[in-house]
KEKE-3310 file (N, C-alpha, C; in steps of 0.2 Angstrom, whole numbers, plus 5000, padded with zeros to 4 digits):
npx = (4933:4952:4958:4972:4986:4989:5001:5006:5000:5003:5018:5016:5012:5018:5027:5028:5015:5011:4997:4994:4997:5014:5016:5007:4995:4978:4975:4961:4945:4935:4926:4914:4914:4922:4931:4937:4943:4952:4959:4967:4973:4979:4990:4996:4999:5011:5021:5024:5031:5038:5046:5053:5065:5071:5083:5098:5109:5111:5096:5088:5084:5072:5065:5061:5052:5044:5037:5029:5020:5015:5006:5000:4991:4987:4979:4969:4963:4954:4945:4927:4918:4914:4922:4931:4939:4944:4952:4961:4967:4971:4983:4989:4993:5001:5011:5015:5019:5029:5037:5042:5047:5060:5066:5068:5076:5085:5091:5101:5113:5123:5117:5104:5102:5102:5096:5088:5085:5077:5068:5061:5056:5047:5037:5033:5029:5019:5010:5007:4997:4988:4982:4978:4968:4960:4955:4949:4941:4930:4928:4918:4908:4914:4927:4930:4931:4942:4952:4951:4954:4970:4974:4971:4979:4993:4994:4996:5009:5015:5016:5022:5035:5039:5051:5052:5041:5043:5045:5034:5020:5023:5023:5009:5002:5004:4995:4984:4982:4982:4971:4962:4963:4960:4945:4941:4942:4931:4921:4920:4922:4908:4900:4900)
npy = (4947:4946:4947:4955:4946:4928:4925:4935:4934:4922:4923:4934:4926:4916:4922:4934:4945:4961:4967:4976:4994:5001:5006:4999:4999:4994:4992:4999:5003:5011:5011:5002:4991:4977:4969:4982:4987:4977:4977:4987:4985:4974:4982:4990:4981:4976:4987:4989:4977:4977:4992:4985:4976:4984:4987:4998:5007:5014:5012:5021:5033:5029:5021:5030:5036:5023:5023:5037:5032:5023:5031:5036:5027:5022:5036:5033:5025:5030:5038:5041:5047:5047:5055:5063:5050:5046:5055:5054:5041:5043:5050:5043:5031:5038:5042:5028:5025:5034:5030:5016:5020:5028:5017:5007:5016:5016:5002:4998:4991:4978:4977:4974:4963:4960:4954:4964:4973:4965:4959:4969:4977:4967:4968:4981:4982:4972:4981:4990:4984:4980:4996:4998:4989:4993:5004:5000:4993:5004:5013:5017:5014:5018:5020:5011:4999:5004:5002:4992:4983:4988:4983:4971:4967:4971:4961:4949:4952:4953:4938:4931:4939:4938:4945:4959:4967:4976:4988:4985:4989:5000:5006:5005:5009:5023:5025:5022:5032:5043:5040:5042:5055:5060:5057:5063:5076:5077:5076:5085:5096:5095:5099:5109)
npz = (4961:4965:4978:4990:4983:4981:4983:4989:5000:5007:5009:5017:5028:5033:5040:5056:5059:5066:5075:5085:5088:5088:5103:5108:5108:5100:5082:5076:5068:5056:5050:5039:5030:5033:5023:5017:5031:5034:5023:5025:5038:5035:5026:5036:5044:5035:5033:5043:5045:5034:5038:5049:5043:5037:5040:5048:5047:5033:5029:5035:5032:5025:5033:5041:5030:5028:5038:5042:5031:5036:5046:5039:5035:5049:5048:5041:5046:5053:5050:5044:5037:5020:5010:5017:5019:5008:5001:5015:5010:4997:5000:5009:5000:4992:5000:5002:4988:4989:4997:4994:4981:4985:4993:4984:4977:4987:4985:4974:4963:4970:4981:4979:4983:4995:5011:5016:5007:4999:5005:5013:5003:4997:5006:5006:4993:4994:5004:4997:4989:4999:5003:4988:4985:4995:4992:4978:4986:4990:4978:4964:4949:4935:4937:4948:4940:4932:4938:4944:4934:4931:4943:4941:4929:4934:4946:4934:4929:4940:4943:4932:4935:4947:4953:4951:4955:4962:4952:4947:4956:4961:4949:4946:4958:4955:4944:4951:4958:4950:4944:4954:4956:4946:4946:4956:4954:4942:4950:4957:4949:4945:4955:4956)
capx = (4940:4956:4959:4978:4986:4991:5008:5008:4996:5006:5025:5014:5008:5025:5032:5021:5011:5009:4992:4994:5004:5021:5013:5002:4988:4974:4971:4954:4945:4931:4920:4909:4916:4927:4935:4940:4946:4955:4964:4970:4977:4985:4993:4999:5007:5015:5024:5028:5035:5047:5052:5060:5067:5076:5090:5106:5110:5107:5088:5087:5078:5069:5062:5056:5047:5039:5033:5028:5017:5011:5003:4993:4986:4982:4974:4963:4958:4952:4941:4922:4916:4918:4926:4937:4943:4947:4957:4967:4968:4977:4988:4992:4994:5005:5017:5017:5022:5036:5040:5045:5053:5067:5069:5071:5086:5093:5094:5104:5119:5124:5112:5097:5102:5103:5088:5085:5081:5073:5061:5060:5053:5042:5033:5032:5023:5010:5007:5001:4994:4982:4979:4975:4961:4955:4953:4943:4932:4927:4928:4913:4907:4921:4935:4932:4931:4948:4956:4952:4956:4977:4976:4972:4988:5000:4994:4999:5015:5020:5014:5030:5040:5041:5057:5048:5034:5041:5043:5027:5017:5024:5018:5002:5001:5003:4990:4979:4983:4981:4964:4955:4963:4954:4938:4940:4942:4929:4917:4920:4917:4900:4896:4902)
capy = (4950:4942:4953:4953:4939:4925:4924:4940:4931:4917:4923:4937:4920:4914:4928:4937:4952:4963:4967:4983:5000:5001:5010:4992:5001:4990:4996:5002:5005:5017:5010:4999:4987:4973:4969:4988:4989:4972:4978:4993:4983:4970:4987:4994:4977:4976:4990:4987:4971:4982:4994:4979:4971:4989:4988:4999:5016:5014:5014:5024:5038:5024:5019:5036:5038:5018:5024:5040:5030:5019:5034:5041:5020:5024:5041:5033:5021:5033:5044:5038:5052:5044:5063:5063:5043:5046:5061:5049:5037:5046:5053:5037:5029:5044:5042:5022:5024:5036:5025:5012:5022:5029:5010:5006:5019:5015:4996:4999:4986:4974:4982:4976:4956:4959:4951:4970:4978:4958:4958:4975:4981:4964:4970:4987:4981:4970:4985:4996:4979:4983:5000:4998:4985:4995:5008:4998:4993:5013:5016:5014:5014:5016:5023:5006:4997:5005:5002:4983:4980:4989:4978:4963:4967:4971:4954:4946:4955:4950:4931:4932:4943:4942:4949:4964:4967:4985:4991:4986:4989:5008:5011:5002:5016:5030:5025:5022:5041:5049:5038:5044:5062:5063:5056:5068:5082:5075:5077:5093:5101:5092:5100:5119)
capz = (4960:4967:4986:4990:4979:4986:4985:4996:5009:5007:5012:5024:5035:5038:5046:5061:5058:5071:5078:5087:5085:5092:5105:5111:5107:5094:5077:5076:5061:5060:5046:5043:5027:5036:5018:5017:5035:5033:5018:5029:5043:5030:5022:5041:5047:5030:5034:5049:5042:5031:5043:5055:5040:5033:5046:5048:5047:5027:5027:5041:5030:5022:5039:5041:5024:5028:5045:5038:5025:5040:5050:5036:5035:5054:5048:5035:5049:5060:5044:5043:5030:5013:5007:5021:5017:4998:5003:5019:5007:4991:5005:5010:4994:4989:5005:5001:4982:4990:5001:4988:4975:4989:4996:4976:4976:4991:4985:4968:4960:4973:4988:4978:4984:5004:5012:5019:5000:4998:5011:5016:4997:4997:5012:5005:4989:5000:5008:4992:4986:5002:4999:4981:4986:5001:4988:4973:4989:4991:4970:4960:4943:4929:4942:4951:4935:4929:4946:4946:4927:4932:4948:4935:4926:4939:4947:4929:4930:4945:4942:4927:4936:4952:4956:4947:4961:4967:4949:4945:4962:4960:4942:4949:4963:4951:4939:4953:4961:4945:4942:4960:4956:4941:4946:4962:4951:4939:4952:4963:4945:4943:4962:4954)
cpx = (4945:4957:4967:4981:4989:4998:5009:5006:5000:5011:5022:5011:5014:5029:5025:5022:5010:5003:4989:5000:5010:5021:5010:4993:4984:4973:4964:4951:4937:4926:4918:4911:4923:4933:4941:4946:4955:4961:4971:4975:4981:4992:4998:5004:5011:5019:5029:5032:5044:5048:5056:5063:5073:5078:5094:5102:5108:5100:5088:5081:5073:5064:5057:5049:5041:5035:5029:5020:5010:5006:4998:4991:4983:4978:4968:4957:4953:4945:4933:4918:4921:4923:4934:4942:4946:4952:4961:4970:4973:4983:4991:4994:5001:5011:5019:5021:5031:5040:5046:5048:5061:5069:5070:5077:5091:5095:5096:5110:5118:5119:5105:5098:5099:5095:5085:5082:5075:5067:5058:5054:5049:5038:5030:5026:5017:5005:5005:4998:4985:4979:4976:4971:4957:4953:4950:4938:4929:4924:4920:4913:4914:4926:4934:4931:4940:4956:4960:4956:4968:4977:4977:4981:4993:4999:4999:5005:5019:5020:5020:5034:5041:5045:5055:5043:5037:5041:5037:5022:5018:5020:5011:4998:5000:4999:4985:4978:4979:4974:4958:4956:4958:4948:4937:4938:4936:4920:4916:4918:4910:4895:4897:4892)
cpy = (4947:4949:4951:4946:4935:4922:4931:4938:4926:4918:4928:4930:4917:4918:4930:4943:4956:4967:4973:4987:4997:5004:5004:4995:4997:4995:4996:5004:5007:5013:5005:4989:4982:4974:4975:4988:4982:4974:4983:4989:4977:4975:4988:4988:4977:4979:4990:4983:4973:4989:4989:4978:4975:4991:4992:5006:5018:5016:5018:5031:5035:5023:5024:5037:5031:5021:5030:5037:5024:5024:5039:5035:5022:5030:5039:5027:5024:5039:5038:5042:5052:5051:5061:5055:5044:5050:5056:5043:5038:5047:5047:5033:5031:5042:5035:5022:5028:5033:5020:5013:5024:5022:5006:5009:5017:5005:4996:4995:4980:4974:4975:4968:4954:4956:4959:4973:4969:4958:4967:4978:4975:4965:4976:4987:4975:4975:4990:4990:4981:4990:5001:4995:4989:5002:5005:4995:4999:5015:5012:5016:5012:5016:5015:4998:4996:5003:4997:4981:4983:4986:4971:4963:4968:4963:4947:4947:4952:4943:4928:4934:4944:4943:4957:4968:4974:4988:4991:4987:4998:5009:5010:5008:5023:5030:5027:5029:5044:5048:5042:5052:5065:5063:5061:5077:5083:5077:5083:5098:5098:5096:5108:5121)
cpz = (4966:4973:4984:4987:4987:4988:4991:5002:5010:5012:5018:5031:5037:5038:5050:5058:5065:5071:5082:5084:5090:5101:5112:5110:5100:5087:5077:5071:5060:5055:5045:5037:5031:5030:5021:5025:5036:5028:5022:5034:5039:5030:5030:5044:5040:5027:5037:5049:5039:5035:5046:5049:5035:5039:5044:5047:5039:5024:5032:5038:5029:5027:5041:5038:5026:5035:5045:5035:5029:5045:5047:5036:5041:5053:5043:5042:5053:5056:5045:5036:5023:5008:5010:5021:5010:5000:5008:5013:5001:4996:5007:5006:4990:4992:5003:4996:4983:4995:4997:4984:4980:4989:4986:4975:4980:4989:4977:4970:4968:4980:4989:4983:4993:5006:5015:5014:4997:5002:5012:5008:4995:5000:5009:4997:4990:5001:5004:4988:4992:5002:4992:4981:4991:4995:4981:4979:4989:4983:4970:4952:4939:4934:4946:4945:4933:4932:4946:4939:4928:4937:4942:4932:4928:4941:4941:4928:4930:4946:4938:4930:4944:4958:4955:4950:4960:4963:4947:4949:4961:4955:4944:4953:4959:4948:4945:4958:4955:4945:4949:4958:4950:4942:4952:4960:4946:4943:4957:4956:4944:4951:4958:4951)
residu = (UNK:UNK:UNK:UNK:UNK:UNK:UNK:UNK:UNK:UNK:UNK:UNK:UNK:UNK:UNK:UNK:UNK:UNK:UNK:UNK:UNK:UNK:UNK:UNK:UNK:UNK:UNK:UNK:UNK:UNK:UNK:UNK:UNK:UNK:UNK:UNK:UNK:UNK:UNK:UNK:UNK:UNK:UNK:UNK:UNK:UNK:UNK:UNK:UNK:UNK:UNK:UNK:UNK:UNK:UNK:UNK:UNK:UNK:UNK:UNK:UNK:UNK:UNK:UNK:UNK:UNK:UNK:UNK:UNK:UNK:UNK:UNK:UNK:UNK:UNK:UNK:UNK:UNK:UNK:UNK:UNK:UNK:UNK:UNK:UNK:UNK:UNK:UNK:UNK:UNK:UNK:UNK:UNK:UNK:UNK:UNK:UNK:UNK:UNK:UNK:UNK:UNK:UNK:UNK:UNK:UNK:UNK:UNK:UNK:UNK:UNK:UNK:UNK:UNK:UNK:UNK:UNK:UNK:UNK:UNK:UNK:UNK:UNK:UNK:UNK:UNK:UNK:UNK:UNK:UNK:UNK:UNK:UNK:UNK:UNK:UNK:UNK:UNK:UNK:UNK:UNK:UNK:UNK:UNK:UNK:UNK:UNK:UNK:UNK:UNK:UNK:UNK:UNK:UNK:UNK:UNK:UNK:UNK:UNK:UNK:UNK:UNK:UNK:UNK:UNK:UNK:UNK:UNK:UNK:UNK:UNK:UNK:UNK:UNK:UNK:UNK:UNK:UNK:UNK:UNK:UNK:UNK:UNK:UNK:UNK:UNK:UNK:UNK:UNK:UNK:UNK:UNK)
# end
């Protein structure tokens, strides 16, 4: 299965990524799948990416919501018990898609052009592009089945459309909520 495409690694390798938090301190990643952890810190620089990039007093909530969305990435890093990872991870998943839909409103008619709503909401659909793989490395059976096969299709998309990425990288998100929520709840009654 295709990990981050490679137009995201692509335009992510000519710009810098940053490597540590804001802080100087190293991201850290508690478990034991590189993949998974890999994905995670892909997702966290690619945040970071779009906060610098959502300049001005305009995004300034916006910044909030991405940074926000970046410190529940660092709270999935720090989870080693796969209960407590699925739950960081929806959480973080959650915050990213809302992340994206605000920086979607705030860049409506003429807005959408600026290199800030250009850059800023490409960075932001990378960065659920790595959550949604670091989550089909966790998923199993159908649920990681159903995961890969709506990544497949967002991929296809956004390979036609991709000016299109953050609508479709959202709907992507949602699906892929609804889909752990179910399986989550799928199995706490199978534990009753």
């Amino acid at each position: 299965m295709e990990q981050v495409s490679d137009r995201s690694a692509n335009l992510f390798t000519k710009t810098f990524a940053y490597k540590t938090r804001k802080d100087g301190q190293a991201l850290n990643c508690q478990t034991e799948s590189a993949n998974f952890c890999n994905q995670l810190t892909f997702a966290y620089d690619a945040n970071t990416m779009a906060e610098h990039n959502l300049d001005g007093d305009k995004f300034k909530d916006d910044r909030k919501r991405v940074s926000l969305a970046n410190q529940r990435v660092l709270d999935v890093l720090k989870k080693r018990n796969e209960s407590e990872l699925r739950d960081a991870l929806r959480r973080a998943l959650y915050s990213e898609t809302h992340a994206l839909f605000n920086v979607r409103v705030s860049c409506k008619g003429q807005e959408r052009w600026s290199s800030a709503c250009q850059l800023g909401a490409s960075f932001l659909c990378f960065a659920t592009e790595g959550l949604v793989n670091a989550i089909i490395e966790m998923a199993e059976g159908v649920q990681k089945k159903k995961i890969s096969n709506a990544y497949k299709r967002y991929l296809a998309l956004t390979h036609t459309e991709p000016r299109r990425c953050a609508k479709f990288v959202y709907n992507l998100g949602k699906k892929v909520l609804l889909q752990s929520l179910l399986s989550h709840n799928v199995q706490n009654a199978s534990s009753i």
